[in-house]
Steps between C-alpha positions, in 0.01 A plus 500: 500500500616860435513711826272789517629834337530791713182729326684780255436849613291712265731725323550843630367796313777756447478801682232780357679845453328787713251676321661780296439862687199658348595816312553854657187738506461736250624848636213696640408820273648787609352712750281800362716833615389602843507872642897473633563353120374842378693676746787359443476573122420848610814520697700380160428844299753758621423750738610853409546752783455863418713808668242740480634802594819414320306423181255781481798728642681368199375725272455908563099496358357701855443191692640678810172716479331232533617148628251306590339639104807408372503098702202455365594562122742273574308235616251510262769517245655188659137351472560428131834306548370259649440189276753633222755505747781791502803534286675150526238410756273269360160514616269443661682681806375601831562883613517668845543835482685618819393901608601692726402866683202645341473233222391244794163650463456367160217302471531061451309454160382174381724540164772227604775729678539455820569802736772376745502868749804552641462654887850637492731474298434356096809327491500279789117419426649380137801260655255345703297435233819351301616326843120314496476441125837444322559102652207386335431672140708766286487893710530786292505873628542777306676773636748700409687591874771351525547386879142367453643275183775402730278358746267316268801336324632357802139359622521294175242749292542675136516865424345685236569846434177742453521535183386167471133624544367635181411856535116497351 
C-alpha cells in the first residue's frame, strides 16, 4: 500500500499592489477680489505729494494776494492729472496736496485730490507722508526746496520739480 500523502497546500496568491492614490483635486477657482484686494491695487498706483506753497509760489501770477484762491487752482488743476498720470508718472496716481497757513482753509472737494493740511510746518507734514508711504508703493513729491528734496530722498521717496505740473 502507498502511505498517505501529506494534503498539498493551495497555492498562494501573490501579493495585490495597494490601490494606486486617487488623483489630486482640481485647484479651487480663484477667489473673487475682496475689499483689501482692491486696496491693495489702490496702494500700487503712485502717490504724488504736492508742495503747495512751493508750487503755487513757483510762479509770480499774484497768488500771494490770495493763497488759499491760488491752493485751490491748484488743486483743481491737479484734479485733471489724475488718471493720465504726470510727466513720467503713469497714471492713474493718487494726489495729496499738502497746505499750509491760510491755504488750510481750502475746502476738501470730492474731485480725487486729497487735502493733506499741514498744522505747522508743510515740510515736515510732507516727510511724514513719504516716511508712511514710500515702503510700500512708488512716493513722488514735487517740490522744488531743496532741504525738503533732501529729506524725501533719504526716506526712500522721488522728487519732481514744479514744473512738472502743467500750467493750464
Amino acid at each position: 500500500m502507498t502511505p498517505p500523502q501529506a494534503p498539498v497546500p493551495p497555492p498562494v496568491p501573490p501579493p495585490v499592489p495597494p490601490p494606486a492614490p486617487a488623483p489630486a483635486p482640481a485647484p479651487a477657482p480663484a477667489p473673487a477680489p475682496a475689499p483689501a484686494a482692491a486696496a491693495a491695487a489702490a496702494a500700487a498706483a503712485a502717490l504724488v505729494i504736492v508742495d503747495g506753497a512751493n508750487v503755487v509760489g513757483s510762479v509770480p501770477d499774484g497768488w500771494w494776494r490770495d493763497r488759499a484762491g491760488a491752493a485751490i487752482r491748484l488743486r483743481d488743476r491737479l484734479a485733471t492729472l489724475l488718471e493720465p498720470g504726470i510727466s513720467d508718472i503713469s497714471g492713474p496716481v493718487e494726489i495729496a496736496l499738502v497746505v499750509e497757513g491760510k491755504a488750510r482753509e481750502i475746502p476738501q472737494t470730492t474731485n480725487g485730490v486729497r487735502i493733506e493740511r499741514a498744522p505747522a510746518s508743510g515740510d515736515d507734514k510732507i516727510a511724514d507722508l513719504v516716511r508712511a508711504a514710500a515702503p510700500t508703493r512708488r512716493t513722488v513729491v514735487i517740490t522744488a526746496d531743496r532741504g525738503l528734496r533732501t529729506r524725501v530722498l533719504a526716506l526712500g521717496g522721488e522728487v519732481r520739480g514744479p514744473s512738472t505740473i502743467p500750467r493750464s
